[in-house]
N, C-alpha and C positions, 0 to 999 in steps of 0.2 A: 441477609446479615452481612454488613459488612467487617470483614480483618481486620484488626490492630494495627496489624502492617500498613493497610491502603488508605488513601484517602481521597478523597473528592470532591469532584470540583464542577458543576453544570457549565454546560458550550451555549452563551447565545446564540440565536441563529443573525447571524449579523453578515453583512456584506462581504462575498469575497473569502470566505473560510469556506476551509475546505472540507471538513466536517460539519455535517450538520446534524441535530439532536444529540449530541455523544456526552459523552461523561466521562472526562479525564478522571484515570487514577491512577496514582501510585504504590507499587506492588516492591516489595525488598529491594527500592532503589529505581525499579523500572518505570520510567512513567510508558502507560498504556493510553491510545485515544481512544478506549471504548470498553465498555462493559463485555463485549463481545472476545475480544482482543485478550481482555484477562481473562476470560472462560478459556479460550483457546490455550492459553500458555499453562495453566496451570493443568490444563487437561492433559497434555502434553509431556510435561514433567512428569505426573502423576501417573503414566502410563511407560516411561524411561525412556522416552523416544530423543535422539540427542536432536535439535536443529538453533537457529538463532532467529533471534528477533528484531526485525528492522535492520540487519546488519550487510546485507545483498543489495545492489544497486544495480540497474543496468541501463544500458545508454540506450533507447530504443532509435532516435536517431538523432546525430552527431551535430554540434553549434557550425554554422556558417553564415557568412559574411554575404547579404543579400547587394549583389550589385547595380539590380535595375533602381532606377526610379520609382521608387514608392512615395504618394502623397497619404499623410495620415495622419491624424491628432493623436500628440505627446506633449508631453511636459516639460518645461527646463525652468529649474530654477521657482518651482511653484506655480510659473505660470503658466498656460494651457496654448497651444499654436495648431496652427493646421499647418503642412509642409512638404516639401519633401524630405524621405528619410533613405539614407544608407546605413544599414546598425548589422551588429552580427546581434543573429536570430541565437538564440541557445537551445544549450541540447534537449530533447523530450527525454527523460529520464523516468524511471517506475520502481519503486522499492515493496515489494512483496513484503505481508506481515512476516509469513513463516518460512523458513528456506530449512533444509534438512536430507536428511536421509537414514533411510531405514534398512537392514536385512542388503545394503548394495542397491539399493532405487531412492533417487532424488525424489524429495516433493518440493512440493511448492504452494503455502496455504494463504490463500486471503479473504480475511473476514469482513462481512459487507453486508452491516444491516442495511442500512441508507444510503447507496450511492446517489454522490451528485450527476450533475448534468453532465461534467464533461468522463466519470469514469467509462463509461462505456466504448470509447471511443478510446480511450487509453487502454483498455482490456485487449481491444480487438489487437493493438498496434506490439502490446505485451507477448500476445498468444504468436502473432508474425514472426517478434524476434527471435521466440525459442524454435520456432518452425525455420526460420532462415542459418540459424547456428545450431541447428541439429539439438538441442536440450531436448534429452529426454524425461526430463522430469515430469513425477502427475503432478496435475495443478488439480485444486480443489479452493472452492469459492462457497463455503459456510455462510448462512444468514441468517441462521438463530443456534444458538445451543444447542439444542437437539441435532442438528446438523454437526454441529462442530464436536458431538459425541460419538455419531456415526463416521466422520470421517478419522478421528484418530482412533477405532476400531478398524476403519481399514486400512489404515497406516499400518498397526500393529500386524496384520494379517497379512503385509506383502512378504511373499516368498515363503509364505506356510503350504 
């Protein structure tokens, strides 16, 4: 059943999105990309654990300026070329659903029914950076409700 509050909206699976099968909805103002996403928050709440949603970014690693010769098709102006290119590369950046903390221990929650092709390979470079800057935050990576039930009973239960 869905809230009053929420409403919704089906994700084609179309080209180059980053979500695939999801179900945007909006929740008291929040839009959510997943059914999963709103389980997790409102479980959350529900249980008075403070954290924030979408609101943590982190740089996994930093934009620069590629100086060799690169040949590679790109676009300018609509049209398509093959070339060499000089361009600053941008940053790899990773925005965790759930960022928080509990009892004095950080977490860190992301929910993930359906990763695409390239999250895994962003997880791994995610897990690096907290390993490189010392984060001692738990991470927890939910993939269905029942999951995302058992992890914020163990949220509630740090430092019991």
């Amino acid at each position: 059943m869905i809230d009053t509050l929420m409403r919704r909206k089906k994700i084609a699976r179309t080209k180059n999105k980053k979500v695939r099968n999801a179900t945007i909805l909006e929740y008291h103002g929040i839009t959510f990309k997943s059914k999963l996403e709103l389980h997790c928050y409102k479980a959350l709440k529900e249980a008075n654990i403070k954290f924030q949603y979408e609101k943590v970014k982190y740089e996994l690693m930093p934009s620069f300026k590629f100086e060799n010769e690169s040949w590679e098709l790109y676009k300018k102006k609509g049209e398509r070329y093959f070339g060499p290119q000089r361009v600053l590369i941008r940053a790899i950046t990773y925005t965790p659903d759930f960022v928080g903390s509990h009892n004095g221990q950080k977490f860190i929650i992301e929910t993930k029914g359906n990763p695409n092709d390239a999250f895994p390979l962003r997880w791994k470079l995610f897990k690096k950076h907290l390993h490189d800057t010392n984060n001692d935050s738990i991470l927890y990576m939910p993939r269905n409700q029942k999951q995302t039930e058992e992890v914020v009973e163990l949220i509630k239960n740090i430092g019991k």
